[in-house]
C-alpha positions, -999 to +999 in steps of 0.1 A: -426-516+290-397-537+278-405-568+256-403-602+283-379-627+270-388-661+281-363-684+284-367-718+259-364-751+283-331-771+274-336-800+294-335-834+277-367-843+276-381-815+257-356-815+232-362-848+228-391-837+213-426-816+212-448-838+230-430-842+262-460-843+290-436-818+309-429-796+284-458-772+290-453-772+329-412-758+321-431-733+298-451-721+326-421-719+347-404-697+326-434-676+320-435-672+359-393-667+362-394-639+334-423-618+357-397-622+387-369-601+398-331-617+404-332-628+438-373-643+435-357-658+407-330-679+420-357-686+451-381-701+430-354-726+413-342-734+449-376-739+459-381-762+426-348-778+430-353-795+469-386-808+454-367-827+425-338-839+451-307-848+445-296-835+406-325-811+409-299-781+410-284-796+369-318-800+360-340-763+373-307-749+355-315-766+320-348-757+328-347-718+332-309-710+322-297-699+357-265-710+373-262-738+391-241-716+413-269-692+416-298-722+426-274-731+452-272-696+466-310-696+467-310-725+487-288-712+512-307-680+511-338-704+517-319-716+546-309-683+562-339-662+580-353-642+555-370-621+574-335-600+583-330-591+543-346-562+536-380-563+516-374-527+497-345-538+480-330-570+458-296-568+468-285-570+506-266-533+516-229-532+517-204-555+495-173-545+474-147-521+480-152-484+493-146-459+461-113-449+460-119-414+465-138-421+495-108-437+510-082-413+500-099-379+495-073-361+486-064-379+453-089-362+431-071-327+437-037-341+433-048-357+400-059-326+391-030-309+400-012-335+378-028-337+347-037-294+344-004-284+334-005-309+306-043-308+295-052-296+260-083-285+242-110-265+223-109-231+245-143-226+225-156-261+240-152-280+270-131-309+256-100-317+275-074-336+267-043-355+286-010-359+273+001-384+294-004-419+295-027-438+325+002-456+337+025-428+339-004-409+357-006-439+380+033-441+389+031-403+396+000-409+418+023-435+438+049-412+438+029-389+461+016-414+484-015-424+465-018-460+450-042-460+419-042-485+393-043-471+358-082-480+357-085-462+386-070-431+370-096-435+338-125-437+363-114-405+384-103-385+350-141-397+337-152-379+362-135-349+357-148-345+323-119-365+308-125-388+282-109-410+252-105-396+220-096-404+184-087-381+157-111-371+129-108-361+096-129-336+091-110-301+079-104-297+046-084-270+040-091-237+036-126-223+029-132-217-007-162-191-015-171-203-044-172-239-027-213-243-028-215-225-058-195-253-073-212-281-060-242-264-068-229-259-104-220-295-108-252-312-099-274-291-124-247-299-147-253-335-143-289-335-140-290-317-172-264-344-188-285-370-176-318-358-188-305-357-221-291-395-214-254-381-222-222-403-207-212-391-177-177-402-163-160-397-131-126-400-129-098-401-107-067-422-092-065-449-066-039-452-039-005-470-057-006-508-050+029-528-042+023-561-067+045-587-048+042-605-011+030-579+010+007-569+036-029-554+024-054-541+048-084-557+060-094-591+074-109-621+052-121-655+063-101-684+056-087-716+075-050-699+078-037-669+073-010-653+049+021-652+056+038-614+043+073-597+039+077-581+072+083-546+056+071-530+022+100-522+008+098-510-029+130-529-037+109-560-036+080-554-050+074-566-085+055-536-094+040-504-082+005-501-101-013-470-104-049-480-113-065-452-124-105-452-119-133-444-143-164-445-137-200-441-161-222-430-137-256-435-158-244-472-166-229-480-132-201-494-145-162-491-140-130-495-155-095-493-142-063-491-160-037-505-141+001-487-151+032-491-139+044-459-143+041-423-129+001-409-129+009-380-147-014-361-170-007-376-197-017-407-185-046-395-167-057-381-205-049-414-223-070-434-195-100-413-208-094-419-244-090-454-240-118-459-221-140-441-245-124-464-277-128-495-258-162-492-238-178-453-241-186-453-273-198-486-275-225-483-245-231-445-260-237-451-296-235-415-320-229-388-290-214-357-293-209-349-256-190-359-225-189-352-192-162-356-171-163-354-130-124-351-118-107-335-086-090-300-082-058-314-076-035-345-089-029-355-125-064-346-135-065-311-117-078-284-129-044-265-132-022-289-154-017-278-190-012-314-201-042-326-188-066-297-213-039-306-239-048-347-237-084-343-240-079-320-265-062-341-289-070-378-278-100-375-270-120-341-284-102-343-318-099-378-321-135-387-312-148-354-324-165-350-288-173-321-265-156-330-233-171-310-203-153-310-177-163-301-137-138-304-111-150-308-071-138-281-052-103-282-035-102-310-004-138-320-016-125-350-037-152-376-013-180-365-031-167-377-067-186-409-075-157-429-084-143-423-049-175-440-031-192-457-060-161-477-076-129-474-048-144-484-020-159-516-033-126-525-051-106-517-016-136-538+002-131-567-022-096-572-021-089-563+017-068-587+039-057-604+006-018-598-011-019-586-042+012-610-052+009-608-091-009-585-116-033-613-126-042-613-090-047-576-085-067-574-118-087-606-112-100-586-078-106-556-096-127-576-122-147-596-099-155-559-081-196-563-077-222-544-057-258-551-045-265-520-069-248-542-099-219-527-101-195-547-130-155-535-137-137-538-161-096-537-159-067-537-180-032-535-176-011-508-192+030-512-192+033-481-210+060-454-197+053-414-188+076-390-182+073-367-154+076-329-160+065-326-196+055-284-198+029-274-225+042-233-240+015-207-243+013-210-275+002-248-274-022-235-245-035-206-268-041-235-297-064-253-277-105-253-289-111-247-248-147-226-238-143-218-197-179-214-184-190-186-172-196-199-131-160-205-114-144-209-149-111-222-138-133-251-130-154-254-154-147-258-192-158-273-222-129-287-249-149-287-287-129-305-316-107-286-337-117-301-372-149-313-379-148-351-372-163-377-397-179-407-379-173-441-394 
């Protein structure tokens, strides 16, 4: 049985205060009204209201939250002869308008005959689509002799098995057989990194940011609203950042570098290295290894020379580090951590706001916090890369690079060429 809401008396006595003498008798009352149906409901009040007299209809609707409009009915219900309603139902038979299709049977079948010849769908399901609007279905309706109002085209095409739809992202590309392998690959990789309490960094790059006056997505609270440049024209922004994301998975902490230039490779490598020189290898004191989590595809991919040629010499050479490195199977880029675990907080904490300066956009990215205790760190990088760099064979053939045995063009592991003397 559903939970009985009583209703809390509002007249001015008892919120005067507790002790009203009253105040239990309106409890009772609306003990008694919540045990009632609708139309015993509004009797009772009407029945309570000629007691009280004149203002009694103000005060039994205080008293048990109905309408006045509602105590008055009662009354007039009170009035009428009861004994003609009927006692097996609450509401009287009859009332509102006669369903459209009653009144004009034919109108199902011509809307049918409208909407067929432009209904799509899933021949393997029973969804159905219409590619036409209500209204135009409507006008065409009136066209053939049959007025319907556009809500009166959604409720017949409801029940014809029509309904609203959105789109959903869902595919992503082309099945990939080695796809769970992968996935399976990756998270004993990462169990096995932080067993051995190893840094583990996911990487990857955001969305590219207009830095000027310009519309961002999202809502925020705030006595007025922002006034924007009506269209995001590159011409007038100051900037267009590329904040590139990494993210320690073991710490829980992030850091963006925010460049103006093009995400290439190279950049993609050098965010890695610099990371590591300013925070890694100060929060993982005297390792040899990394792991690094990055997409199939973009600057970071697994098929860009550059990229292996970066980590080899800023970061594996320099650092005298193993970098590992897993990539997430093509179109399965959701399930890297600094998508979920470092994006979507950033883009929750800065939505509905204009990102009108880079102190603005890097103050949001460093004041980035989670229930989880997420911190970020940020940095801006005006640095220039140039697009199209190519790395020969022989560069490629130079490189310290081990590919793993399971789905080796993603997997690999680049070792330092020289042995590396700490400091």
């Amino acid at each position: 049985m559903a939970d009985i809401v009583v209703h809390p008396c509002q007249c001015p006595d008892c919120i005067s205060g507790p002790d009203h003498p009253d105040r239990e008798v309106h409890h009772q009352m609306n003990l008694l009204c919540s045990r009632l149906d609708e139309q015993q409901r509004r009797w009772f009040a009407a029945l309570e209201s000629k007691k009280v007299g004149h203002g009694g209809d103000v005060l039994l609707s205080r008293i048990l939250g109905l309408h006045v409009d509602t105590i008055r009915r009662g009354r007039e219900e009170l009035d009428a002869d009861l004994a003609d309603r009927p006692s097996d139902r609450i509401r009287t038979p009859g009332a509102g308008r006669p369903r459209l299709k009653k009144k004009d049977p034919e109108i199902v079948e011509t809307l049918k005959d409208l909407v067929d010849p432009v209904t799509g769908g899933d021949p393997r399901s029973e969804a159905k689509y219409v590619r036409r609007s209500l209204q135009a279905l409507s006008d065409e309706l009136g066209a053939l002799g049959h007025d319907a109002c556009p809500t009166s085209v959604a409720e017949l095409l409801r029940e014809l098995d029509y309904h609203l739809y959105v789109n959903v992202k869902r595919f992503t590309g082309p099945y990939h057989p080695d796809r769970d392998k992968q996935f399976r690959y990756i998270e004993a990789t990462v169990a096995a990194f932080r067993a051995a309490g190893l840094p583990i960094l996911s990487v990857d790059a955001k969305k590219k940011e207009l830095v000027g006056n310009f519309a961002n997505a999202g809502a925020t609270w705030r006595a007025e609203g922002d006034e924007v440049n009506a269209h995001d024209f590159l011409s007038d922004a100051l900037y267009r950042a590329a904040p590139y994301g990494l993210y320690d998975v073991l710490a829980n902490k992030g850091h963006v570098l925010v460049s103006t230039s093009a995400n290439t490779p190279q950049f993609a490598g050098e965010a890695v290295a610099r990371w590591w020189s300013r925070v890694g290898c100060h929060r993982h004191r005297e390792v040899g290894e990394l792991l690094v989590l990055a997409d199939a595809g973009g600057s970071n991919g697994y098929r860009p020379r550059l990229w292996k040629r970066c980590l080899q010499e800023l970061v594996a050479d320099r650092y005298g580090l193993d970098v590992t490195v897993c990539h997430y199977p093509t179109g399965a880029s959701k399930w890297n951590p600094v998508e979920h675990r470092l994006f979507g907080p950033i883009s929750v904490n800065w939505a509905g706001v204009p990102l009108r300066t880079p102190a603005v956009l890097l103050g949001f990215l460093r004041g980035t916090t989670t229930a989880t205790g997420l911190v970020v760190t940020a940095e801006w990088w005006e640095r220039k890369y140039e697009k199209g760099v190519s790395v020969s064979d022989a560069e490629m053939a130079a490189l310290n690079i081990e590919h793993h045995d399971t789905c080796p063009p993603w997997n690999y592991t680049i070792k330092p060429r020289h042995t590396h003397q700490w400091n």
